[in-house]
C-alpha positions as CSV (number, residue, x, y, z in Angstrom):
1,X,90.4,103.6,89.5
2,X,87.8,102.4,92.1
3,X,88.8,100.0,94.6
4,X,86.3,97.3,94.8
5,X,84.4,97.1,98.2
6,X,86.2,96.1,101.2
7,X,86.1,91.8,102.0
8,X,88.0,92.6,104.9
9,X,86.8,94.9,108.0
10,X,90.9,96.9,108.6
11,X,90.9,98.3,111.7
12,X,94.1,100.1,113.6
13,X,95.9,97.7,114.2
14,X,96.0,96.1,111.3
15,X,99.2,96.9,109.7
16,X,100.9,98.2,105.9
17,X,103.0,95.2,104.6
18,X,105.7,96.8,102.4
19,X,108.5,94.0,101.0
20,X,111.6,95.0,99.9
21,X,115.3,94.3,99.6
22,X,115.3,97.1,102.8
23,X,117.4,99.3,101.0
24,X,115.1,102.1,100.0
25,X,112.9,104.4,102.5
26,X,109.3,103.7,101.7
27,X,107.9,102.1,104.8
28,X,109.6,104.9,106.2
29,X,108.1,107.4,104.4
30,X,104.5,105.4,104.4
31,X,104.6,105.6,108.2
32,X,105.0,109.1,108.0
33,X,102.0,110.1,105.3
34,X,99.3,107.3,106.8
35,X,100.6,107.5,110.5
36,X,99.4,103.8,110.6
37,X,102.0,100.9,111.7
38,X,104.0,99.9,108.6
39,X,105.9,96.1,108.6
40,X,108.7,95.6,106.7
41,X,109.1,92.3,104.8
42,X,111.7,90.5,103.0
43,X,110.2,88.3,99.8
44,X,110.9,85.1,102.3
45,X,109.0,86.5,105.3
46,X,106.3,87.8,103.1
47,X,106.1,84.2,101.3
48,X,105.7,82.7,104.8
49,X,102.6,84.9,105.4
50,X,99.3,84.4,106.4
51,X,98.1,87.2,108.0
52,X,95.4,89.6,106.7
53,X,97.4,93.4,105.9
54,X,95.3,96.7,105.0
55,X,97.2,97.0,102.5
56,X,100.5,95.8,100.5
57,X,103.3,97.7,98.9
58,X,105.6,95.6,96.8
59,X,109.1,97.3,96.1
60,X,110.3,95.6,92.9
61,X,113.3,97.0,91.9
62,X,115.6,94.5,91.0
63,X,115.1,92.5,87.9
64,X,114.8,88.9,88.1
65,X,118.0,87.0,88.0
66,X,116.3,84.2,85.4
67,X,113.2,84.5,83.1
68,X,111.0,83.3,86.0
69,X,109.2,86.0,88.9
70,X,111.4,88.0,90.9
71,X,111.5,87.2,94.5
72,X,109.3,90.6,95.1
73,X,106.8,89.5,92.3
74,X,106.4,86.4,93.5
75,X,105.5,87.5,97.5
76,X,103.3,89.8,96.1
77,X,101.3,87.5,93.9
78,X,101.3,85.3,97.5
79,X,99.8,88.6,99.8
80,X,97.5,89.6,97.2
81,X,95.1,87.0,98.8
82,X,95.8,88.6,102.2
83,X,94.5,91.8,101.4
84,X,92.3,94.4,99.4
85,X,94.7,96.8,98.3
86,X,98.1,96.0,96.2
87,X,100.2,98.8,95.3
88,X,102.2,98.4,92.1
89,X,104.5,99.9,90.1
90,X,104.0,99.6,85.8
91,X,106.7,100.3,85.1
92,X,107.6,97.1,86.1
93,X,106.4,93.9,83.3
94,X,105.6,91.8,86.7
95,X,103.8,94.9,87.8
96,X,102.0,95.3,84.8
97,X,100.8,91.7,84.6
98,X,99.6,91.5,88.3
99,X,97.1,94.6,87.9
100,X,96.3,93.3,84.9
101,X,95.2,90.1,86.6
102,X,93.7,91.5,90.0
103,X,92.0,94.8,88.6
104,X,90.1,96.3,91.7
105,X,92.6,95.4,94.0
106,X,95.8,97.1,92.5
107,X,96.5,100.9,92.8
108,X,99.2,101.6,90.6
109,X,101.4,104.6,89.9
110,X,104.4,105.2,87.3
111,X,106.9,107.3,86.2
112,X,105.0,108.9,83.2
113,X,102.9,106.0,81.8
114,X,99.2,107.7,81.9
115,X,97.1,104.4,83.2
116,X,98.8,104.4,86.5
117,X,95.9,105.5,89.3
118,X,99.0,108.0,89.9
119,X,102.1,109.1,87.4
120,X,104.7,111.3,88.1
121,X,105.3,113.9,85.1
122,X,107.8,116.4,85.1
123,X,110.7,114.7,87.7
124,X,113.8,116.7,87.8
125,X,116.3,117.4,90.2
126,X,116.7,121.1,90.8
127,X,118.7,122.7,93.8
128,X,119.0,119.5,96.3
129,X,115.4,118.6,96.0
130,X,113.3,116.3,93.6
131,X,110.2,117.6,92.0
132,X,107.4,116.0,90.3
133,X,104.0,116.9,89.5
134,X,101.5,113.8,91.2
135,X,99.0,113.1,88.4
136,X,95.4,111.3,89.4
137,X,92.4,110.7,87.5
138,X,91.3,113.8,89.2
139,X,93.7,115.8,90.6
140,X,97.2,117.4,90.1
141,X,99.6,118.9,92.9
142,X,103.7,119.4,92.6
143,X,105.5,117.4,95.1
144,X,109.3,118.7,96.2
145,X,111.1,116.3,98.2
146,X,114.8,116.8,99.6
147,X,117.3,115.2,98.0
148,X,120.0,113.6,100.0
149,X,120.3,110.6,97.4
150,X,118.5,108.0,99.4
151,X,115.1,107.8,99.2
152,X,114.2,107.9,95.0
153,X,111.7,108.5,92.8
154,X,110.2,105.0,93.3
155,X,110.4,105.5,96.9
156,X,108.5,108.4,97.2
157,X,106.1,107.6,94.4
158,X,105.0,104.1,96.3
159,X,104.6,105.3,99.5
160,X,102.6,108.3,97.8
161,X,100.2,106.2,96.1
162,X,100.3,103.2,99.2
163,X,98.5,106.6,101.1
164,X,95.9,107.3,98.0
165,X,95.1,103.9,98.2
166,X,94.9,104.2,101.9
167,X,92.4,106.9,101.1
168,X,94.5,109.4,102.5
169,X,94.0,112.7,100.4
170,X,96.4,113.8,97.5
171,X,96.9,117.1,98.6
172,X,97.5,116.4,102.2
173,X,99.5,113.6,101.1
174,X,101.8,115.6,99.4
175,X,102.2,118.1,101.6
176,X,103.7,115.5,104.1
177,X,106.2,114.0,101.9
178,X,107.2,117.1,100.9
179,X,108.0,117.5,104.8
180,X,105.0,120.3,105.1
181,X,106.4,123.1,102.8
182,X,104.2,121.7,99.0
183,X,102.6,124.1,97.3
184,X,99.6,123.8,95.7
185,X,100.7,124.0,91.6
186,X,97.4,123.1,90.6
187,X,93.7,122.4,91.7
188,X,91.3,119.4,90.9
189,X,91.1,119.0,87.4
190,X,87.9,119.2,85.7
């Protein structure tokens, strides 16, 4: 996927909104792969809002208690006009409907669906650490990640693809979750 061009001008400051329940480690591990200042947001404070963000990670874990938006969905339909770079999940239905509607602006990864910008294949648990291959439009690289239990799949794939969206690169992005040890499993792929 191609990001459309930039409406904004981000500079350094300018921080990474990522709203959550705070119970998972993706601002955490965002900070850590971009090395720029991550915010942490609860569905209210990210409803109250009006400040520009580089870009906006959505954890949307939790289903919604009715047949109406989750309070995650619904704060990041709100930031979507406060930035140029969504991050969602597909594997979500809210998910799938906002890229659907803002094309351009969403990056989106998945646990195996193949239209995600990036998909996890292969995840398995295997001697304290989680594995997946990272799959791109272009490029492929196995990502091992310790396993204490905490920080999940979803964790690690939406701070992974918040840093490909951040234009950070797949391999080097990798190689930091993976706390420096990844191996290359595969090149670009032609």
């Amino acid at each position: 996927m191609i990001l459309q061009a930039s409406r904004r001008q981000p500079n350094n400051d300018m921080p990474v909104a990522v709203v959550g329940g705070g119970r998972t480690r993706t601002a955490e591990l965002l900070r850590r792969l971009t090395g720029l200042p991550v915010e942490e947001l609860t569905p209210y404070q990210a409803a109250r809002s009006q400040r520009e963000w580089r870009a906006v990670v959505v954890e949307n874990y939790d289903l919604p208690a009715s047949r109406g938006l989750s309070a995650c969905a619904a704060a990041r339909w709100h930031l979507s006009r406060y930035t140029d770079v969504i991050v969602v999940g597909l594997d979500d239905p809210e998910g799938r409907r906002l890229a659907a509607a803002l094309p351009g602006i969403a990056y989106t990864y998945s646990d195996g669906r193949p239209q995600a910008d990036l998909t996890a294949k292969n995840v398995r648990l295997r001697g304290g650490r989680l594995e997946f291959e990272a799959l791109t439009d272009g490029e492929l690289t196995r990502v091992r990640v310790p396993w204490a239990g905490e920080a999940g799949l979803y964790d690690n794939l939406a701070a992974l693809a918040g840093a490909l969206a951040l234009d950070v690169p797949l391999e080097e992005a990798a190689a930091a979750l993976s706390g420096g040890d990844a191996r290359r499993s595969a090149g670009s792929i032609a």
